[in-house]
Structures are given as C-alpha cells and as structure tokens.
C-alpha positions as CSV (number, residue, x, y, z in Angstrom):
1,X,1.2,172.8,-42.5
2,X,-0.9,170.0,-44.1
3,X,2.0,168.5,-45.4
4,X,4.5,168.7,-42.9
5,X,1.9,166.9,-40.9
6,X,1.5,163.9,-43.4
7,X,5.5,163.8,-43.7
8,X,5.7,163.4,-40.0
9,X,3.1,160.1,-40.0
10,X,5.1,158.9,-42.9
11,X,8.2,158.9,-41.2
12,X,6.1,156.7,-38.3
13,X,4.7,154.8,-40.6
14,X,7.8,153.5,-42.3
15,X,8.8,151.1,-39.3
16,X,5.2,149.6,-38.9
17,X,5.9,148.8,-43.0
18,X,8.7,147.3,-42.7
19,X,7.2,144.7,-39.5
20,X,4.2,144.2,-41.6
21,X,3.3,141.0,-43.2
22,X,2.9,141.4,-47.2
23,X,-0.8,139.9,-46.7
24,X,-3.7,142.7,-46.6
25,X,-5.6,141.9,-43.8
26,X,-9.3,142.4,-44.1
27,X,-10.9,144.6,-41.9
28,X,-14.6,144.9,-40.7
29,X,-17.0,147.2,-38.9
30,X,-19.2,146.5,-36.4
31,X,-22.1,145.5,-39.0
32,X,-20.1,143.0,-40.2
33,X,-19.1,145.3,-43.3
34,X,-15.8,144.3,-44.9
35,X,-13.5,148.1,-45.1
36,X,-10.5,147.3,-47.3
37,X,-10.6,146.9,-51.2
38,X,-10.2,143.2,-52.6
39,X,-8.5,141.7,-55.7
40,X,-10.5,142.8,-58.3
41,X,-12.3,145.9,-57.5
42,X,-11.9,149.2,-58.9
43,X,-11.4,152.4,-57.2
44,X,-12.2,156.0,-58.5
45,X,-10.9,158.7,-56.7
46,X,-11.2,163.0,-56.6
47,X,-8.7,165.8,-55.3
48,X,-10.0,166.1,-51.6
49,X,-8.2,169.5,-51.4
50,X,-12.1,171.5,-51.8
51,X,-13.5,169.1,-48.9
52,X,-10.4,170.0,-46.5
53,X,-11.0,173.6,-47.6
54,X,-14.5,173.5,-47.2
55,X,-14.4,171.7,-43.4
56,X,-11.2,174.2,-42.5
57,X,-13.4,177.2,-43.3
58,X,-16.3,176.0,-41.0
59,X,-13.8,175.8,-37.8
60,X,-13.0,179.1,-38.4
61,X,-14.9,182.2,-36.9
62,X,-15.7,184.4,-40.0
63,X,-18.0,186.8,-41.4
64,X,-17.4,185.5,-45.1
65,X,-19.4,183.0,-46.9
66,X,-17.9,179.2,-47.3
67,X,-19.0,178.3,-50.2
68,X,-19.5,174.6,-51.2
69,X,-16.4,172.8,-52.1
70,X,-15.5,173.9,-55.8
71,X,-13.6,171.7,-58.8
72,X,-13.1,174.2,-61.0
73,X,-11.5,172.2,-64.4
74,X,-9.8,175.4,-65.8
75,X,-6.3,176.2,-67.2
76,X,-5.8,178.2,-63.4
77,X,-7.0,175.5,-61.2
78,X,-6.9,172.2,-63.0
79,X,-8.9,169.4,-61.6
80,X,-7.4,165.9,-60.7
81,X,-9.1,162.1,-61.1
82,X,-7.1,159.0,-59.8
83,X,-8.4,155.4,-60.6
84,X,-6.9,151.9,-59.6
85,X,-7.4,148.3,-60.4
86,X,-6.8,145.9,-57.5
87,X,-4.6,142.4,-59.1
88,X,-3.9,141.3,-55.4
89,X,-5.8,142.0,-52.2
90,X,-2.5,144.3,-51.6
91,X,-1.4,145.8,-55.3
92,X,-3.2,148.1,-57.5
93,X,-2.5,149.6,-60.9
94,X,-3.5,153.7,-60.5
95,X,-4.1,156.4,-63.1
96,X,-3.9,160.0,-62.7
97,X,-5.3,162.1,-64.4
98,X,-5.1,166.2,-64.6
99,X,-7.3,168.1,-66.6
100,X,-8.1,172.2,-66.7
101,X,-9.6,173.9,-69.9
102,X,-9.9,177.8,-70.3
103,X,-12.0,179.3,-73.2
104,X,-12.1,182.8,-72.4
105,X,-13.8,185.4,-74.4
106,X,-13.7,189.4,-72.9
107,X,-15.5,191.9,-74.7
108,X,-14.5,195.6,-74.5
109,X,-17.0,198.6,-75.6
110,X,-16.5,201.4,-77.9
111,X,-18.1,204.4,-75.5
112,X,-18.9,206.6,-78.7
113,X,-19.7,203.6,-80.8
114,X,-21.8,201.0,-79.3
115,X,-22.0,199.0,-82.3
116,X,-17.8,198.4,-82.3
117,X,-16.4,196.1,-79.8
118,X,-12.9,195.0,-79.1
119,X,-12.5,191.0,-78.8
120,X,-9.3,189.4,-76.6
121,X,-9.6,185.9,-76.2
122,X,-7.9,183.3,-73.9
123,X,-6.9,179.5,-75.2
124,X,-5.2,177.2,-72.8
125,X,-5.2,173.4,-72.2
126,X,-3.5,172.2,-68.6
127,X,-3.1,168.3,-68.6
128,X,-1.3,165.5,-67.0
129,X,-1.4,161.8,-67.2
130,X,0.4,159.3,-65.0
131,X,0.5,155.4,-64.7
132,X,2.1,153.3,-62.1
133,X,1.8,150.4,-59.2
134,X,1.3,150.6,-55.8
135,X,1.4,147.8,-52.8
136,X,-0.5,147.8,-49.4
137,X,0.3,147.2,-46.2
138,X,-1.8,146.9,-42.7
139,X,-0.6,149.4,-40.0
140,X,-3.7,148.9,-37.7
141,X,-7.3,148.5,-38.7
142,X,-8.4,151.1,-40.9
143,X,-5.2,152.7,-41.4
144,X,-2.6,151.2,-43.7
145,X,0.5,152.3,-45.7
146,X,1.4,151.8,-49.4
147,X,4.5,152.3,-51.8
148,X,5.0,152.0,-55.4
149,X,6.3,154.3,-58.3
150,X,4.5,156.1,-61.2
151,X,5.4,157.1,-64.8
152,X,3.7,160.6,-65.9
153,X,3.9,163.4,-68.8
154,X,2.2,166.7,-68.7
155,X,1.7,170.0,-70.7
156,X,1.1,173.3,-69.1
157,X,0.4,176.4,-70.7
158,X,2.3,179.3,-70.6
159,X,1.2,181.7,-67.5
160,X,2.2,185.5,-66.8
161,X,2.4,189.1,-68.4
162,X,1.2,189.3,-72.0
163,X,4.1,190.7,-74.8
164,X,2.7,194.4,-73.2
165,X,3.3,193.6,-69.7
166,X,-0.8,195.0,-68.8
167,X,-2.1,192.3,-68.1
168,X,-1.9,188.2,-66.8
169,X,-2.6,185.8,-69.5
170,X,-2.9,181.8,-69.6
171,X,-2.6,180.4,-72.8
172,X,-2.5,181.4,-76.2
173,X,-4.2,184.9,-76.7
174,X,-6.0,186.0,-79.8
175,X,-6.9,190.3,-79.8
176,X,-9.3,191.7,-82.8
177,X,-10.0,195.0,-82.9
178,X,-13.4,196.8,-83.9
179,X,-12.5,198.4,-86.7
180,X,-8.9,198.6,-88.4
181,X,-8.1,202.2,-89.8
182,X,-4.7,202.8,-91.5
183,X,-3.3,200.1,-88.4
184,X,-4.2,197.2,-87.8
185,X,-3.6,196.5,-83.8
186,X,-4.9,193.1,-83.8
187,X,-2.3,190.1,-82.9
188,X,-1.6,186.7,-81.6
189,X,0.4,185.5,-78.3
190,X,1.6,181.7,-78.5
191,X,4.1,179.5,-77.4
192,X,5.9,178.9,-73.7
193,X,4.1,175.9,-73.0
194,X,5.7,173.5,-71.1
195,X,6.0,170.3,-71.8
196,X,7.7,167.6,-68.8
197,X,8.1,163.9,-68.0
198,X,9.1,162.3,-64.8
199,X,10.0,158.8,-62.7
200,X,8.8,158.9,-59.1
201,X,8.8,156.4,-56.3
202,X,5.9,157.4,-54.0
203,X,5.0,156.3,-50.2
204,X,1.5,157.3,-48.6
205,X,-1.3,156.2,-46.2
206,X,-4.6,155.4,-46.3
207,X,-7.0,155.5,-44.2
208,X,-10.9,153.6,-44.7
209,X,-13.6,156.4,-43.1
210,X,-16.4,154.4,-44.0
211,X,-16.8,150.7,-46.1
212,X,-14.5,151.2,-48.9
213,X,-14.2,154.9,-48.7
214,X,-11.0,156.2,-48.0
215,X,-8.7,159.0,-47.4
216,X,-5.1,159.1,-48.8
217,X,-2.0,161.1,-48.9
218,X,1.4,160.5,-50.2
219,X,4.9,161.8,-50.8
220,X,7.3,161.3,-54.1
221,X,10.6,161.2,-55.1
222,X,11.8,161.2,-58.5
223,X,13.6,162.4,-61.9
224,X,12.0,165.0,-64.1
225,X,12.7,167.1,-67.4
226,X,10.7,169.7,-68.6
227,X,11.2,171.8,-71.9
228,X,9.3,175.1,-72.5
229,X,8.7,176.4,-76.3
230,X,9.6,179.9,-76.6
231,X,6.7,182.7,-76.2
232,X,5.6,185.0,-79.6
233,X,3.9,188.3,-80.5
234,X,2.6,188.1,-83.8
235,X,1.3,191.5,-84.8
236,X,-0.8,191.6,-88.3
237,X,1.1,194.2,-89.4
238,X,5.2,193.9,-88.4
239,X,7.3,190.9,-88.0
240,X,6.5,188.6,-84.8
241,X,8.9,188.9,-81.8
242,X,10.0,186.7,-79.5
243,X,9.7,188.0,-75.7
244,X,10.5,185.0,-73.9
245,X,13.3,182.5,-75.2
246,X,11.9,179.3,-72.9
247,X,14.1,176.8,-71.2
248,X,14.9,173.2,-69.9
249,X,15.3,171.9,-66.8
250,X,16.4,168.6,-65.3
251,X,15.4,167.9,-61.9
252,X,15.7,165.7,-58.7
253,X,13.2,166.7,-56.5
254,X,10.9,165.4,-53.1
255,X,7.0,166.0,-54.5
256,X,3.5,166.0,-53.2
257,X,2.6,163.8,-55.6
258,X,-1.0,163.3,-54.9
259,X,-1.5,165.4,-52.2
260,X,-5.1,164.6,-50.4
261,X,-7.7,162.3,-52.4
262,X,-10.4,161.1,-51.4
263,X,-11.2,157.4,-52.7
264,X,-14.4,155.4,-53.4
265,X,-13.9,151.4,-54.1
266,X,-16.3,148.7,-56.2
C-alpha cells in the first residue's frame, strides 16, 4: 500500500517537474530558518522503514508491545545508509550503502554427556554499494521532486534449506560434532551467493519536516544481471555434492529503489 501511494504522487508530480524552473528555490519557516539543502552541504541519511513501522503500530489498537524502531544489520535484515554531496543548490552526488553481517553460533547438548556439545555455525555477509546523481526541483514549499540515475553492485548470501532440507540457513554453515566415533558427521555448506550489478534511472520526492530534515521516497527503472555460484555439501568423510547448480539472470525491471529514508543535511 505504501508504495502504491508514493507511485500515485509521482505520477502528480511529474507535470509540476516538467513546469518547474531548474533553480532550487529556497524555502524558510516562520523563524526565518532556511529548509532546503545548499551547494555545498552534506546529507546523511537512514532507512525510515522502522520509524513508519514504529508510528503505524501506535495507530493501531493492540495488546502487543511496539517496540522501539529496530536496525538490525544482519545477513536477514540488512541495514541501509545513503549520503549526498550538494555541487549545485539543485544536484547532489548520493551513496548507498547496504550492509547486514550474521555470526551465528548454536550450541546443541549431549543429554547423557554434558561435557560433549554439538557446534553449527552460521557465516554470511549481505552488502550493496551504489553511486549516482540526482537533480532537484521545487513543487511547492517544502515539497519538491528529483531525478537522476545510479550505478550499484551487490552480494547476497545464499538463503533457504540446508543440503538436509531440516532446517533454514543464511550463509555458509560450518557443523562439528562432539565426538567423532568410526564417522565423522561433521561438514561444510558454501556457495549460492549471488552476486549482481545494475543501471537505474530513479524519480522521487522530498519533502523538508523540519530545517533540513527530510523525508524521501523514490521509484527506479533499470538493467540488471545477477549470477549465483553453485551451493556445496562437503562432508569430512565422502566426496562433496552439489545440491543446487545456481543461475543467471538478466533483467528489466520497475524498483523501489530507496524506498522511505529519512534525511539529515549540514
């Protein structure tokens, strides 16, 4: 719903782009206080998708906790930073970046042995970089609408049923077991990471809910590739086998590139 709501002020928007002149026009509040970024400054900027969360929860009549809003950082739920660098009152340089780490470690108890324990652990690494430029243009005070494109590239780790089909695993996966009799049964799981690179052209709006803080969302269209590595089971004792082959994929595709972020300026 979120999105089909942003796609339907973007499609109002694109007139009022169009009319606009390509000078950013400064804005102020009643203090005086200028609203809009400037040539020069530099913005930072977080994945406003716990906020929206957070403030959804509290309109609605429940029993359940609403916790504060979360940025997790892991493998599952990656975390996303944006920056820019203003070289006109109406253009900015921007950076993404996605980032999500998991270092898992479950232990599993011998219940006639206390002493032996079974180890499975969980690697993964979930990232994505992108660069690009975007332009500015005034829709009505605090509001105000902005194209551009972006270059990215990103890995993500391999994410489903482990070679056994038990369990769901991120990542490479590491099992030792207590003690090794006449079998070993301790292996490895690695591979079906997926690496991809894409060409976007993006359109958004922005809007200022305080001096220099602001609220943006955009759409993208672009090119992609991706490639995922095949998946392996290497036991310690046997030869390893390969239980998923991977794949590539070419694609043309319309993106929420961005989503909701929420943007403080310097």
């Amino acid at each position: 719903m979120r999105k089909f709501l942003l796609l339907i002020l973007f499609i109002l928007t694109i007139p009022s782009l169009r009319a606009q002149d390509s000078t950013n026009y400064q804005t102020y509040n009643k203090k005086g206080i200028a609203m809009l970024p400037e040539k020069g400054d530099w913005v930072i900027g977080i994945d406003a998708t716990p906020f929206i969360d957070y403030i959804g929860n509290i309109a609605l009549i429940s029993d359940q906790p609403n916790d504060a809003p979360e940025f997790a950082f892991t493998a599952q739920r990656p975390g996303q930073l944006f920056g820019k660098y203003y070289l006109k009152d109406n253009k900015a340089l921007r950076l993404g970046l996605r980032l999500g780490v998991t270092l898992k470690t479950d232990k599993d108890g011998n219940p006639s042995d206390s002493d032996e324990i079974d180890i499975l652990k969980e690697n993964s690494l979930n990232i994505g970089i992108t660069v690009g430029v975007e332009k500015h243009r005034s829709i009505r005070g605090r509001l105000r609408g902005f194209y551009g494109y972006e270059l990215g590239i990103n890995k993500t780790p391999y994410s489903g049923s482990d070679y056994y089909g038990i369990q769901f695993v991120t990542g490479k996966v590491e099992f030792e077991e207590a003690s090794v009799t006449l079998v070993s049964n301790n292996y490895v799981e690695s591979g079906g990471n997926t690496i991809g690179i894409f060409a976007r052209g993006i359109v958004g709006i922005e809007y200022f809910i305080a001096p220099n803080i602001s609220l943006s969302g955009e759409f993208g269209l672009g090119i992609g590739y991706e490639s995922t590595s095949e998946r392996k089971f290497n036991p310690d004792t046997g030869p390893p086998v390969v239980f998923d082959s991977g794949s590539t994929e070419f694609s043309v595709a319309n993106t929420a590139s961005g989503a909701l972020v929420l943007f403080f300026h310097f």
